[in-house]
N, C-alpha and C positions, 0 to 999 in steps of 0.2 A: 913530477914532470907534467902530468894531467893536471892539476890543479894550478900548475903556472900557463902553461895554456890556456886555461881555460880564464885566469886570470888577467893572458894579455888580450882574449878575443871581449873580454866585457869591458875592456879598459878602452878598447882600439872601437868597439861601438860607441861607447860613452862620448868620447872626442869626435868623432864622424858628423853626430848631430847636427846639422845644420838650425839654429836659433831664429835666422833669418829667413821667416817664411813670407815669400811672395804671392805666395795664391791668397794671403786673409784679408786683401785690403779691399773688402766687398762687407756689403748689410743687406740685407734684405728689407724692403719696401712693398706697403700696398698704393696704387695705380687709381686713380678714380675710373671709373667708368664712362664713357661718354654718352652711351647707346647699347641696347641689345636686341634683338631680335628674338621673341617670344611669341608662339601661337596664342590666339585667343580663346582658340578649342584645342584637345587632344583627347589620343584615345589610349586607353588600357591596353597597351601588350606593343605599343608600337615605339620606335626612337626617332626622337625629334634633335636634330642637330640646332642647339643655337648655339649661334653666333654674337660676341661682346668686342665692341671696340675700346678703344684708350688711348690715350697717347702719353709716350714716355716723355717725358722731359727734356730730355738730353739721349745723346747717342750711348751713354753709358750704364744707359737702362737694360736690362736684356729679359725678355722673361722668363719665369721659371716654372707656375700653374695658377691653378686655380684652388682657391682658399672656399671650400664648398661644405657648408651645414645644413643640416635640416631639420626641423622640430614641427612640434604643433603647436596652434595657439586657436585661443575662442575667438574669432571675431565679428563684431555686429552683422548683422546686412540692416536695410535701411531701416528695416521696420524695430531694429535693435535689439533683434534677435539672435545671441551667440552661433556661430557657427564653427566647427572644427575644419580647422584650411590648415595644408598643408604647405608650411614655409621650408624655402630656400633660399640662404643668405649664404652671397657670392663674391668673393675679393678678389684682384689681381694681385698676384706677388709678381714682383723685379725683383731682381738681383743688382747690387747698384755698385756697380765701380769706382774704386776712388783716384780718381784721374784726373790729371789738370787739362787732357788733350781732350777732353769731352764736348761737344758741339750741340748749342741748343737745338731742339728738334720738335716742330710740331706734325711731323706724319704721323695720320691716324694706325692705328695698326689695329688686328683685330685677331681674336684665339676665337675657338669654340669648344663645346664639350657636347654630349650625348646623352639625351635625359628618355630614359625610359620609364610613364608614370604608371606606378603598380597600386594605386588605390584610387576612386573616382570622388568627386567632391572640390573643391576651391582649394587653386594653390597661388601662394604668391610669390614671383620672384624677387629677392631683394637684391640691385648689385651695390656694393660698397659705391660712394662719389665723394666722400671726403668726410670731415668735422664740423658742425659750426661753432660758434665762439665760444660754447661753453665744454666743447671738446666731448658732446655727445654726434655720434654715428650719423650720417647722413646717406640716405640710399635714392636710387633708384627703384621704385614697382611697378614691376608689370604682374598682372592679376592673369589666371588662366581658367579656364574649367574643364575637367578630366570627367570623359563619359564612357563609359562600356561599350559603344558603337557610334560609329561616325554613320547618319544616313546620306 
C-alpha cells in the first residue's frame, strides 16, 4: 500500500508540472553609460557615493546592478613611466523583457554604488558605453587620485 502511494504522489507531481513558464521571457543586457560622476581626489578610509546615468531603451528595461571588477594594470604618466593604477571597470545590467507593449524611452535614469578607496595611488574608472565596429569594449574614464589625507 506504501509503495502505491507513494507511487501515486510521484505520478500526481510528475503531471502537475506546469512546462509553460511565464517568468523566462527576459535576458539580461548591458546598458551604455552616459555620465558618471567621480571625485577628482579621494581619501583612504572614507565612501564616496557615485553616481552613473543611462538610459534604457525602451520601458521594458528594468534594472538589475552593477557589473563591477577590479584589477591592476602598469600605466605610463607622461614622462612614460609605468605606474600601478588601480582599475575599476563598471557595467550596467537590465533585465530586458520580451514584450510587444514596450514604449521607446529616452529618460535618463541613474543608480549609484559606494566606493570606499583602501589603497592610495592612481585609480581609473572605466564605465562600459558600448562596442565599436570591431566589437572590442568601449568605455568611459574617469582618472582619480587616492591620498591618505585630504588637507
Amino acid at each position: 500500500m506504501k509503495k502505491l502511494l507513494l507511487l501515486f504522489v510521484a505520478a500526481l507531481t510528475l503531471a502537475s508540472c506546469d512546462t509553460n513558464d511565464d517568468y523566462s521571457n527576459f535576458y539580461y543586457e548591458y546598458v551604455p553609460t552616459e555620465e558618471a560622476d567621480v571625485p577628482a581626489e579621494m581619501e583612504i578610509g572614507k565612501i564616496y557615493r557615485i553616481h552613473v546615468d543611462y538610459i534604457a531603451p525602451t520601458t521594458c528595461y528594468q534594472y538589475v546592478n552593477l557589473d563591477y571588477n577590479k584589477s591592476i594594470e602598469d600605466i605610463d604618466d607622461l614622462d612614460g613611466n609605468p605606474i600601478e593604477t588601480n582599475i575599476r571597470t563598471i557595467g550596467i545590467v537590465n533585465r530586458v523583457f520580451e514584450d510587444d507593449a514596450c514604449e521607446v524611452s529616452d529618460a535618463t535614469k541613474q543608480v549609484f554604488f559606494d566606493f570606499e578607496p583602501r589603497a592610495e595611488g592612481p585609480y581609473v574608472f572605466r564605465f562600459w558605453v558600448g562596442e565599436d565596429e570591431e566589437g572590442e569594449n568601449i568605455y568611459l574614464e574617469y582618472e582619480t587620485e587616492v591620498i591618505s589625507h585630504i588637507d
